[in-house]
SEMAR-482019 format. One record per residue: residue number from 1; x negated, y, z negated of N, C-alpha, C in turn. Coordinates in Angstrom, 3 decimals. Layout:
# residues N
SITE lumse       nX       nY       nZ      caX      caY      caZ       cX       cY       cZ
SITE   NUM        X        Y        Z        X        Y        Z        X        Y        Z
...
END
This chain:
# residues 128
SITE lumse       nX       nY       nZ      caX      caY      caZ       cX       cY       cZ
SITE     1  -48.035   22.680 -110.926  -47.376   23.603 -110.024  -48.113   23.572 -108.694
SITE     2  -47.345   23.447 -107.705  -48.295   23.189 -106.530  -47.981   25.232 -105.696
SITE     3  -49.173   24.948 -104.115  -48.995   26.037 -104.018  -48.112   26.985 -103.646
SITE     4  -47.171   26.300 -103.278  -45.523   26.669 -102.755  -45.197   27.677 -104.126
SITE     5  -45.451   27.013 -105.188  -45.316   27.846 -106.431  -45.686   29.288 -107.016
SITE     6  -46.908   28.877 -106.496  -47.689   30.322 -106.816  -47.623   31.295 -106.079
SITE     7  -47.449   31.060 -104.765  -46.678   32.067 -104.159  -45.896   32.435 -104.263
SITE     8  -44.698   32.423 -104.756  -43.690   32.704 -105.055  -43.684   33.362 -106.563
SITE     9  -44.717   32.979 -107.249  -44.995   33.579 -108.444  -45.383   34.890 -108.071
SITE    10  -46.486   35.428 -107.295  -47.170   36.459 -106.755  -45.947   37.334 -106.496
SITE    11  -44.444   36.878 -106.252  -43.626   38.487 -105.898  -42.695   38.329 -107.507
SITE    12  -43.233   38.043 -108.412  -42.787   38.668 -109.469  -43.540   39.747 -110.234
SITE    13  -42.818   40.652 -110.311  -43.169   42.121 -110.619  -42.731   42.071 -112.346
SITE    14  -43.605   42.083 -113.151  -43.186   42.022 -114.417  -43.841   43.836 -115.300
SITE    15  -43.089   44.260 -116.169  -43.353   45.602 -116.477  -43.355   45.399 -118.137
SITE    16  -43.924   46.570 -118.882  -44.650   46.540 -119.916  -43.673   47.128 -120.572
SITE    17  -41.922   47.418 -119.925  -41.593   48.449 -120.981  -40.508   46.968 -121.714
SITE    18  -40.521   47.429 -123.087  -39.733   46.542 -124.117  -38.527   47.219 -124.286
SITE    19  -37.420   47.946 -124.080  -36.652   48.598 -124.786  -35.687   47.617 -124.486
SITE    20  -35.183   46.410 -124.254  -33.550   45.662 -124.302  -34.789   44.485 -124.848
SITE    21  -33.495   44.660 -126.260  -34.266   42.734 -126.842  -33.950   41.942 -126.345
SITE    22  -34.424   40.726 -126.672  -33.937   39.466 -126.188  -32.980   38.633 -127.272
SITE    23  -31.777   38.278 -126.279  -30.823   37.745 -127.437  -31.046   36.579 -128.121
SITE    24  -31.871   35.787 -127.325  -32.222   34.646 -128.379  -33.414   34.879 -129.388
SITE    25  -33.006   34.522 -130.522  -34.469   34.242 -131.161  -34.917   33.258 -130.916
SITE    26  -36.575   33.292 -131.339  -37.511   32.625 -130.865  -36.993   31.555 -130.971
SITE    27  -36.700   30.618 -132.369  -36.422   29.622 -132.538  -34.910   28.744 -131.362
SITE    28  -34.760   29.796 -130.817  -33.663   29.124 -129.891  -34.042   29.108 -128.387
SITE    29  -35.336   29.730 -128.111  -35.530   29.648 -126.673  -36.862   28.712 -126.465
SITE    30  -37.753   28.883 -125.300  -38.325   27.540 -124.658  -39.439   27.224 -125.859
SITE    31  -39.068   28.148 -127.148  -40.699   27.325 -128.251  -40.756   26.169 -128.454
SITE    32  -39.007   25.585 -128.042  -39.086   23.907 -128.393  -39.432   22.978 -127.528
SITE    33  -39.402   23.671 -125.889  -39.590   22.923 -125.435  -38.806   23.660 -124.108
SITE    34  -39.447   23.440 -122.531  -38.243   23.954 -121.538  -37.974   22.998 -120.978
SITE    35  -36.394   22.755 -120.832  -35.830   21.384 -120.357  -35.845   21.700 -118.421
SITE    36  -36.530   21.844 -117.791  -36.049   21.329 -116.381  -35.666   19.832 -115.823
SITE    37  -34.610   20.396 -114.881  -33.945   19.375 -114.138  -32.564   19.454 -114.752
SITE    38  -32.231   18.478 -114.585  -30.135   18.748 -114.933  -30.060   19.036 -116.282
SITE    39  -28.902   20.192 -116.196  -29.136   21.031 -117.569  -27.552   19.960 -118.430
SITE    40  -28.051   20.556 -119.820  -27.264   19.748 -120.695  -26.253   19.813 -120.406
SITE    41  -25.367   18.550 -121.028  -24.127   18.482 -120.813  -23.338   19.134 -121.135
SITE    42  -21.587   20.163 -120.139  -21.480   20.898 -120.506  -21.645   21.975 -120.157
SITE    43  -22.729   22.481 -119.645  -23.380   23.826 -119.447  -23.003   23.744 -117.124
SITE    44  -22.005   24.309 -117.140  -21.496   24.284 -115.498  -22.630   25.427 -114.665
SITE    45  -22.165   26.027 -113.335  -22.697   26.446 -112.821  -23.257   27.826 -112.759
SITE    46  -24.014   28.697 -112.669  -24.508   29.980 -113.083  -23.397   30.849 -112.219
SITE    47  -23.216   31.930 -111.927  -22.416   32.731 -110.892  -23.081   33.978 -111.385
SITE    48  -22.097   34.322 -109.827  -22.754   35.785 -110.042  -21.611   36.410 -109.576
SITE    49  -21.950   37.578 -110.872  -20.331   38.463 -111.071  -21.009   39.741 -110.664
SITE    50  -20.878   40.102 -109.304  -21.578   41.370 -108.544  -20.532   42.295 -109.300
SITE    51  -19.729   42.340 -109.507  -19.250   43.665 -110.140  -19.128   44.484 -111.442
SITE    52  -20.131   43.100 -112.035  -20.513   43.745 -113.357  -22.044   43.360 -113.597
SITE    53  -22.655   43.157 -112.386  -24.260   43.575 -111.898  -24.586   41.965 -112.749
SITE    54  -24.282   41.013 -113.036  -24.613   40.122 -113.822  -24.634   38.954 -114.101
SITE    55  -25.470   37.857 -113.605  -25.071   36.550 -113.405  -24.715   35.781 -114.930
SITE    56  -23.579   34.829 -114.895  -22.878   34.444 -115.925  -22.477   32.648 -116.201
SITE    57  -22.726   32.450 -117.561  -22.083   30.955 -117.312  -21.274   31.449 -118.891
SITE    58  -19.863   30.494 -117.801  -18.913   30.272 -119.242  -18.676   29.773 -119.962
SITE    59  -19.081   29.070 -121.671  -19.410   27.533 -121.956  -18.324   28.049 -123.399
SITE    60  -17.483   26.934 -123.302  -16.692   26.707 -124.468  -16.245   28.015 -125.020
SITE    61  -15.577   28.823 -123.308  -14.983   30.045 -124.366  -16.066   31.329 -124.247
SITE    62  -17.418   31.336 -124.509  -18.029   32.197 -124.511  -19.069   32.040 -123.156
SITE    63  -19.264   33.646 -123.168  -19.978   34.134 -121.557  -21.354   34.309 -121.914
SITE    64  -22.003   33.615 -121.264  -23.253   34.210 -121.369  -23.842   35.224 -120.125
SITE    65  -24.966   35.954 -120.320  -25.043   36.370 -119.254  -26.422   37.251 -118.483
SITE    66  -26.732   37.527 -117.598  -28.116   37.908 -117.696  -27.716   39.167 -116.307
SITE    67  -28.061   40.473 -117.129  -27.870   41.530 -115.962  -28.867   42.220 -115.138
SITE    68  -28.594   42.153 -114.313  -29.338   42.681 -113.082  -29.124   44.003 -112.469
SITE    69  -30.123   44.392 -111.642  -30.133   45.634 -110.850  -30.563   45.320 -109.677
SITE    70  -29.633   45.384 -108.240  -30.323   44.777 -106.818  -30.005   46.118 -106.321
SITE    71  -31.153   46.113 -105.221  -31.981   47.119 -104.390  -32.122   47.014 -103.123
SITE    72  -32.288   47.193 -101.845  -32.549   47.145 -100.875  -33.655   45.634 -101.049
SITE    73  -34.908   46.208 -101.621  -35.725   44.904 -101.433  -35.980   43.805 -103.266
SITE    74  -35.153   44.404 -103.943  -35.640   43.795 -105.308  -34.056   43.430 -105.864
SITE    75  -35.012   42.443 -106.891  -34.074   41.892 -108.143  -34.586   42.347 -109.463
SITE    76  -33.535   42.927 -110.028  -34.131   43.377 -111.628  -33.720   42.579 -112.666
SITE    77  -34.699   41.825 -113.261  -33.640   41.530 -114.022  -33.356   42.528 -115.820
SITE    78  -32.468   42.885 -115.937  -32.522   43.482 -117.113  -32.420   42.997 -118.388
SITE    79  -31.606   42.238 -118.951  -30.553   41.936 -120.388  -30.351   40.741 -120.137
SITE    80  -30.644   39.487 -121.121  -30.313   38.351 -120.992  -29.456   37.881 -122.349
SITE    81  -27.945   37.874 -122.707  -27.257   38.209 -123.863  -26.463   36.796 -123.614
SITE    82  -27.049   36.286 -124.550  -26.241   34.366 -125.053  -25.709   34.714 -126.794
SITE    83  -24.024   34.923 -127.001  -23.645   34.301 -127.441  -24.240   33.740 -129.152
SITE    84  -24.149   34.349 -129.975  -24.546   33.338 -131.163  -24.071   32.175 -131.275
SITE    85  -22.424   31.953 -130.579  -21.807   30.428 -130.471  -22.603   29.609 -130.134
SITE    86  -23.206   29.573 -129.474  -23.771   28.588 -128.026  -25.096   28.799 -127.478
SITE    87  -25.688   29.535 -128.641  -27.552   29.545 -128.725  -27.823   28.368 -128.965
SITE    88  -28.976   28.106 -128.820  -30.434   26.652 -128.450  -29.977   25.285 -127.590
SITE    89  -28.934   26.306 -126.737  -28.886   24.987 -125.944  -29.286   25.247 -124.173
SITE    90  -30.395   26.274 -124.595  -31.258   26.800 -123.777  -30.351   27.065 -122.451
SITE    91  -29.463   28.096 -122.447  -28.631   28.782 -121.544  -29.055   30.085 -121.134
SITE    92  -29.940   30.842 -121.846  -30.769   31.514 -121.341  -31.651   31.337 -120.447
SITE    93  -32.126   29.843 -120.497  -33.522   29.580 -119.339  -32.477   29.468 -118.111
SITE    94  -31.496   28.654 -118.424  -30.788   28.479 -116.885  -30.328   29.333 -116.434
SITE    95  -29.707   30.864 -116.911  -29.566   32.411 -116.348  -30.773   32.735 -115.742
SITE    96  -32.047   32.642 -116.203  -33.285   33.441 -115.905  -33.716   32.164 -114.422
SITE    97  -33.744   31.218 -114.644  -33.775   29.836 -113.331  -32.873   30.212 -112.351
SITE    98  -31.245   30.625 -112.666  -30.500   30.609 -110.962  -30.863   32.565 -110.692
SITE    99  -31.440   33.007 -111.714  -32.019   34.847 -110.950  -32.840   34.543 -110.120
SITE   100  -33.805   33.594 -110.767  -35.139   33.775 -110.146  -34.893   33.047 -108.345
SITE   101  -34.088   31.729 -108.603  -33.474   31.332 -107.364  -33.345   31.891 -106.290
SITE   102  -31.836   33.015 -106.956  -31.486   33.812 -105.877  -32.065   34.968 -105.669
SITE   103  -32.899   35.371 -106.439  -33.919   37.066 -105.881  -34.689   36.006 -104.475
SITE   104  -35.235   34.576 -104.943  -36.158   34.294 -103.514  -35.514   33.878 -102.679
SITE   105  -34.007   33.797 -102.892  -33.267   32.889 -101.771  -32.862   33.890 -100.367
SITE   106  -32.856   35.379 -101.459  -32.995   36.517 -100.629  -33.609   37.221 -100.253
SITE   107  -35.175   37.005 -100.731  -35.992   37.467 -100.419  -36.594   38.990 -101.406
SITE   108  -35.712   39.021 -102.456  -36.360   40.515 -102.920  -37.547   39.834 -103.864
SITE   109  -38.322   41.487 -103.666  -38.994   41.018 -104.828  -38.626   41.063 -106.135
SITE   110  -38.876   40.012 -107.571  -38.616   39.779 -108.651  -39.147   40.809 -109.354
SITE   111  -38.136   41.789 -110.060  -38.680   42.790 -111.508  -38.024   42.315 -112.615
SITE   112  -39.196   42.213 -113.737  -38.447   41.615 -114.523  -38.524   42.282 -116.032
SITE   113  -37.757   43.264 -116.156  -37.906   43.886 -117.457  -37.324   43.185 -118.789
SITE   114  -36.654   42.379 -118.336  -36.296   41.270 -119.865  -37.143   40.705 -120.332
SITE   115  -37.242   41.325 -121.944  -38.125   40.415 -122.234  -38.421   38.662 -122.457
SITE   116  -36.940   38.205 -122.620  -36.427   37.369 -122.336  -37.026   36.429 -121.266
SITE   117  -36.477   36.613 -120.251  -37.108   36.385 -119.030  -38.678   36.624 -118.629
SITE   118  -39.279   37.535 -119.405  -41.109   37.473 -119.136  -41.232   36.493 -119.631
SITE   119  -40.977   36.118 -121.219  -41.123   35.336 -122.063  -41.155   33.988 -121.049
SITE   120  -39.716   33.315 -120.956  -39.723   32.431 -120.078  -40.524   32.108 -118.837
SITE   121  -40.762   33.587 -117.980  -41.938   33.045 -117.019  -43.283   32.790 -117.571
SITE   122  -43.238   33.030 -118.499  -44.968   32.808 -118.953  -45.028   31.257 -119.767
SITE   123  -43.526   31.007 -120.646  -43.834   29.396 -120.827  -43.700   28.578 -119.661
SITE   124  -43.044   29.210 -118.904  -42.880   28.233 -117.784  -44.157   28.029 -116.818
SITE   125  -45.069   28.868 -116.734  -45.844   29.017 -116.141  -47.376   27.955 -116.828
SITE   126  -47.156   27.812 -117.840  -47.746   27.391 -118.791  -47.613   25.774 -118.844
SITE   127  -46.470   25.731 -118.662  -45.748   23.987 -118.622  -46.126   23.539 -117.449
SITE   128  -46.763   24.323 -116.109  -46.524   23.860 -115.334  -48.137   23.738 -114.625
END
């Protein structure tokens, strides 16, 4: 990770409270491995559905989706909910990848109460 990275790490705000699980189990999120770069085949573009606070991809029928709370200066992320259809094909990391995107593309700072998403910044952080 170079230092462009770590700065950008420094405005993530991560919090201690657990109360929304994470929809994947372990065995379906980055323990196997986190795929960066072009995501599997199949898996289209992230969006963001501002009117139900929640960025979304639609794969074969089912929504996945990861909800948020935006603020004057922050991104929250809350709930990251994939689908039993269309678990371990790591669609969760790519919800928690285009949040993290667009909280810096806009500048808020990153809160990240999913556990989901801590999870992921800390393997990712780890891989890197």
């Amino acid at each position: 990770m170079d230092a462009d990275n770590r700065s950008d790490d420094s405005k993530v705000d991560e919090t201690l409270e657990e109360s929304f699980p994470a929809s994947d189990a372990p065995a379906n999120t980055g323990e196997t491995g986190i795929r960066i770069g072009i995501p599997p085949a199949g898996i289209g573009a992230v969006s963001d559905n501002a009117a139900q606070s929640r960025f979304e991809l639609n794969i074969d029928g089912q929504v996945a989706y990861l909800t948020y709370e935006r603020s004057a200066n922050t991104l929250t992320l809350v709930h990251t909910e994939v689908p039993a259809e269309i678990r371990g094909r790591h669609i969760g990391d790519q919800l928690v990848e285009a949040a993290l995107a667009i909280g810096r593309s806009e500048g808020r700072r990153l809160v990240v109460v999913c556990p989901f998403a801590r999870a992921y910044l800390r393997r990712h952080r780890q891989a890197g």
